[in-house]
C-alpha positions, 0 to 999 in steps of 0.5 A, a space after each residue: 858264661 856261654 861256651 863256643 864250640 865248633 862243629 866237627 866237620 869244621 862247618 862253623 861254630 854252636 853256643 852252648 848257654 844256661 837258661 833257668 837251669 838247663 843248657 841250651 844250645 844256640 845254633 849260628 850263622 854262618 856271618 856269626 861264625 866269621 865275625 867270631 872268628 875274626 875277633 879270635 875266638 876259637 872252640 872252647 872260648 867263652 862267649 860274653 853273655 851280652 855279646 850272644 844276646 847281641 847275636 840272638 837279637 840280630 838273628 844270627 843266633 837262634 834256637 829251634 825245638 828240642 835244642 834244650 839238653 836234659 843230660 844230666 851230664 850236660 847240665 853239670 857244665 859251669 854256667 851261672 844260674 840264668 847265666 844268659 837273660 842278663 837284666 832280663 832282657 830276653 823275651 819270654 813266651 807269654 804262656 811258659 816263661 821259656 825263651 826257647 823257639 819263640 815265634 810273634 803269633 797273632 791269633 783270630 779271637 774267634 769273635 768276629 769282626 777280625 779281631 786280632 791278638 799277639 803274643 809271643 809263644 813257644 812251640 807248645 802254646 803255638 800247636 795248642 792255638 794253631 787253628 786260631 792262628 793267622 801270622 807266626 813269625 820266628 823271632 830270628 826272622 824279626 828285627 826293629 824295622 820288621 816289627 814297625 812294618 807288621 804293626 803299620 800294615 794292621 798285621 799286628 795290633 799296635 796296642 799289643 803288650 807283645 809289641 811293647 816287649 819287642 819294642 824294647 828288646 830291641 831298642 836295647 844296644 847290644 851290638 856294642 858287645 862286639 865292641 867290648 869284645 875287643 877292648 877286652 882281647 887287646 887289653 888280654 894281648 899287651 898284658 901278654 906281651 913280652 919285654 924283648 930288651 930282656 932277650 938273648 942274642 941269637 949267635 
């Protein structure tokens, strides 16, 4: 399961999740770091997966180059195998299969006519297509309601499987996690509480 842990000038928090067998690090917004911490969690607690894919896909957790760890150290931490991608919900570039910093890039086929392709890709693939490229947009930056006004405005082809793969992402309800979240922190709190008609007096 993904960690929390928090910053140390106590600007707010960071995920550390197992991706394909290495630790990746998410970063977090500000509102992520609130709503967390307002649902109790602290440095060191366990994230749900389900609950940090809730804030990849609302933009509050994100990656950007090089936050994947190669410590060995690092990857000796007790995550599961593919721990985070739960039901293989989350995008992959097209190219690598990583999910680390993907960008929807659409590219000028180099054909005339401005005919368009789109695809989701990573750093490396996005610096090898970049003279081709004419749109890159992070997917932190995206969300349902985006991706329907990319398409509608011809700036993404309607007929890419990139908006069939996006289209579903985010038709998934992953905000229920929160939801989730506290079912299972008040259920923890009265499995915890304490029978007072046991108690001593105090005299």
């Amino acid at each position: 399961m993904p960690t929390l842990h928090a910053y140390t000038d106590g600007s707010g928090f960071y995920a550390k999740a197992n991706l394909n067998g290495r630790v990746v690090t998410f970063q977090l917004t500000s509102t992520a770091t609130q709503r967390l911490s307002s649902a109790g969690l602290a440095d060191g607690s366990r994230l749900p997966g389900k609950l940090l894919l809730a804030l990849i896909q609302s933009g509050d957790a994100f990656t950007g180059a090089g936050t994947a760890a190669d410590d060995p150290n690092q990857v000796a931490l007790p995550f599961g195998e593919g721990d985070l991608d739960v039901d293989g919900l989350l995008p992959r570039c097209e190219e690598t299969g990583g999910h680390i910093d993907l960008h929807l890039v659409v590219l000028d086929d180099g054909l005339g006519g401005g005919r368009k392709r789109a695809r989701l890709l990573a750093l490396e693939p996005r610096h090898v297509l970049r003279k081709q490229t004419t749109l890159s947009v992070p997917m932190a930056a995206l969300s349902w309601r985006a991706l329907e006004q990319l398409v509608a405005s011809g700036k993404v082809p309607a007929d890419a499987k990139v908006v069939v793969t996006l289209r579903r992402w985010f038709d998934h309800q992953l905000a229920s996690a929160w939801d989730e979240l506290a079912k299972l922190r008040a259920a923890r709190q009265e499995g915890l509480a304490f029978d007072r008609a046991d108690e001593l007096p105090l005299g």
